[in-house]
C-alpha positions, -999 to 999 in steps of 0.1 A, spaced: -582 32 -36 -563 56 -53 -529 52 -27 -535 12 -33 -533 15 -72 -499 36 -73 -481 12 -44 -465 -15 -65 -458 21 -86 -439 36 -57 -422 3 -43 -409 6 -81 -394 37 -77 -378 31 -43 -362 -1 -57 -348 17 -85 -339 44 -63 -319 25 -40 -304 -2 -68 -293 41 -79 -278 43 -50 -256 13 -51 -238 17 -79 -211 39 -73 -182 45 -90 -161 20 -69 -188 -7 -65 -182 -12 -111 -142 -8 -105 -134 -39 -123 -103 -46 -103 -87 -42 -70 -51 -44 -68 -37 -46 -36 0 -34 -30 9 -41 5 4 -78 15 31 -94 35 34 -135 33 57 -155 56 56 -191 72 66 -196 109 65 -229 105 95 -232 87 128 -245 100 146 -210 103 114 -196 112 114 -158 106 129 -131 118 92 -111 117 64 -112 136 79 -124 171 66 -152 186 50 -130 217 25 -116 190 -4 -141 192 -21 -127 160 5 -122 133 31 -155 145 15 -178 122 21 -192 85 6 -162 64 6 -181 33 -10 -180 -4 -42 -199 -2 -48 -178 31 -46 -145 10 -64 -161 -15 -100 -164 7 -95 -134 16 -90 -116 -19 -119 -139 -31 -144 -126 -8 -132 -89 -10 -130 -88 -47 -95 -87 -54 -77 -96 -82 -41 -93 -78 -17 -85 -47 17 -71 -47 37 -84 -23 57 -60 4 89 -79 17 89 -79 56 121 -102 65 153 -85 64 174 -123 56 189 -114 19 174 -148 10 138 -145 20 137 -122 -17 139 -155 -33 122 -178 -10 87 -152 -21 99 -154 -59 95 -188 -54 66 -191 -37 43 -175 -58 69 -184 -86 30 -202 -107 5 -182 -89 -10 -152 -116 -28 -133 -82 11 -120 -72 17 -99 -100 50 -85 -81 71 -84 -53 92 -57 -33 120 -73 -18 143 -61 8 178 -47 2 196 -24 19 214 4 -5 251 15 2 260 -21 12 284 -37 -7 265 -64 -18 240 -40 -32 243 -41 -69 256 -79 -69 220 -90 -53 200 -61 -71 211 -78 -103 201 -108 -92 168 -104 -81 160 -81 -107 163 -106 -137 130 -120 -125 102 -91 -135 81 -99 -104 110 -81 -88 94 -47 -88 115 -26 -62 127 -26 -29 119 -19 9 148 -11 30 143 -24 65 175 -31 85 186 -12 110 203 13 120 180 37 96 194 43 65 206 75 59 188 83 20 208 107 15 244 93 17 264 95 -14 271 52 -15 231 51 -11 224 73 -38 247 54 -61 227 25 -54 193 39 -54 203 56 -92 212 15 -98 174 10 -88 162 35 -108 180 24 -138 166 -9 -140 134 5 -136 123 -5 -100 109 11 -74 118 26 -35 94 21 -12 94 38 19 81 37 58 76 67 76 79 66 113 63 91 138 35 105 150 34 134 134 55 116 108 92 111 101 106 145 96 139 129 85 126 99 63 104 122 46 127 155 41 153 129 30 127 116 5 119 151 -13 162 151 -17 164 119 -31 134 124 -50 149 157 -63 185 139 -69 174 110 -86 142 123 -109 140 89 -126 136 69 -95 96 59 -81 95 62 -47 67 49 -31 58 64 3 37 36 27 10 38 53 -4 76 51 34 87 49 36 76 89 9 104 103 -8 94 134 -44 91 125 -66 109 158 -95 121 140 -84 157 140 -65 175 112 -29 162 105 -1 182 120 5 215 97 43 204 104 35 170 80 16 182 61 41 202 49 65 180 50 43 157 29 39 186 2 76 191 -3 73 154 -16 46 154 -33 57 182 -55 79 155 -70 62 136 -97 83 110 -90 68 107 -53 35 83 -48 20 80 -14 0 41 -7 -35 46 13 -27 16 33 -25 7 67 -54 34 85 -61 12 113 -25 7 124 -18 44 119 -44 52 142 -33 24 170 -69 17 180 -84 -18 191 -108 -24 177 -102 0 148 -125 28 141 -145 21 111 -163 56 109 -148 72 74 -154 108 90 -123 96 117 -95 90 92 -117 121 64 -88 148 74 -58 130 70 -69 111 33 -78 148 25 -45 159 35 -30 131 9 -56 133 -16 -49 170 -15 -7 168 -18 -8 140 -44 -38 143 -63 -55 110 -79 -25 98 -104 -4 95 -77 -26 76 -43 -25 36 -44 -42 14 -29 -28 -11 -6 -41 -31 26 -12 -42 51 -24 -78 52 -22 -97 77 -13 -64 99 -50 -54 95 -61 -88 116 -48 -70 146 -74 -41 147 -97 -43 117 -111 -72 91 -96 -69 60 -132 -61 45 -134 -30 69 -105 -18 58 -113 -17 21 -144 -2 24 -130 25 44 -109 37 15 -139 31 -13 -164 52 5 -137 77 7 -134 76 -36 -169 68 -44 -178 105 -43 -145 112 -71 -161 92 -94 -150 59 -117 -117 72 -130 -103 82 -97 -110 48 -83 -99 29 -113 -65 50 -106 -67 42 -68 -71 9 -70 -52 -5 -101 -41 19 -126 -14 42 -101 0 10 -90 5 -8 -128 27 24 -138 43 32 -107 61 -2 -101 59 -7 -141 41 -41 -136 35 -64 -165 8 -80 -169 -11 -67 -152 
């Protein structure tokens, strides 16, 4: 009789216990930036000169309103655009594209530094203050450290936009990232923004000592950000894992090197379709902050990425 009178009690307690339980830090972070979205249209004319057409997931129109459902359902609120086309004229064809929409709050473009045509385009994309910085992706590689580049990278950092940077490697790009920590060390007032786990191959395991090192010589510029993006194509797994304790060591490693002003959030849409639902992938990197409490994941997830690309309004 006793038990029976304290039930509804103890059903009580367990709902309040769990409702507890739910609301983590990053479950009240009131917004979700996302700073590595890629939007294209294969439909058009000149088609594009990324994905290929042999990849059956990614060779399709990637377009607004598609982001759109998806940040809807996820709970994000705005998207930075990453530039994935190396054609000069795709920057504007993206300014123009979102040129209404509020959810694209900026957009890297793609330029390659020490052309010659550099600092005429630079100041022509850069008049419009979506225009937040710049990918390089042309190849051959560029070399960062090449005086004409570092002209034009100083150019960059003058107008107040940032360099954003892939890492190739399994055990990650000695040269890209050694070259960062120079350039980062040679032009102090430039952002550089280091993408997808600064290129480490995620195994589970800890990360090479080799990278890691590597990846502390960056980070001891405060200049140097590093994007938690992009976990399931680091790792190379299909289906993706989506146990936290598999990618734990290496988001250590970063969290560790860079600290929690200087991690941003970013996704690698539509890349993730390939091994991992966009959903996954978020909730990957906020179980991995809900234990650092509300400030870090406010910085995570919004606040890093406002100051490091200097985004207005945001």
């Amino acid at each position: 009789m006793h038990s029976r009178l304290n039930r509804p009690f103890f059903l009580f307690a367990v709902l309040l216990a769990l409702a507890a339980c739910d609301s983590t830090p990053t479950a009240r972070t009131p917004r979700i930036l996302d700073t590595h979205i890629h939007l294209y249209d294969t439909a058009r004319p000149q088609g594009v000169p990324w994905p290929g057409k042999s990849d059956t997931v990614l060779y399709k129109p990637h377009l607004p309103a598609d982001y759109e459902a998806v940040a809807r359902a996820n709970g994000v609120t705005a998207a930075v655009i990453v530039e994935a086309s190396e054609w000069t004229e795709d920057n504007q064809w993206l300014l123009d594209l979102v040129k209404n929409d509020p959810r694209y709050i900026g957009i890297v473009g793609n330029l390659r530094p020490g052309a010659d045509d550099f600092a005429k385009h630079l100041d022509r994309f850069a008049k419009d203050d979506r225009f937040v910085g710049i990918r390089p992706r042309i190849d051959p590689p560029l070399k960062l450290t090449d005086d004409r580049v570092i002209a034009d990278l100083k150019r960059l950092a003058d107008k107040g936009l940032a360099l954003d940077m892939l890492v190739h490697g399994g055990a990650g790009d000695e040269g890209t990232l050694a070259q960062l920590a120079v350039v980062a060390q040679r032009v102090p007032n430039l952002t550089i923004v280091i993408n997808h786990l600064a290129g480490v191959k995620v195994d589970g395991n800890a990360p090479d000592p080799k990278w890691v090192e590597r990846v502390k010589a960056c980070a001891k510029h405060r200049n140097v950000y590093c994007k938690i993006s992009g976990l399931d194509q680091q790792a190379g797994r299909t289906p993706a894992v989506t146990d936290l304790a598999f990618y734990k060591p290496v988001l250590d490693a970063l969290w560790d090197a860079f600290g929690e002003d200087r991690v941003i959030y970013g996704s690698n849409w539509p890349v993730t379709n390939v091994r991992i639902t966009y959903g996954e992938h978020l909730k990957l990197i906020r179980d991995y902050v809900a234990g650092k409490g509300e400030a870090a994941a406010n910085k995570l997830f919004w606040k890093n990425a406002v100051r490091a690309y200097r985004l207005k309004g945001a």
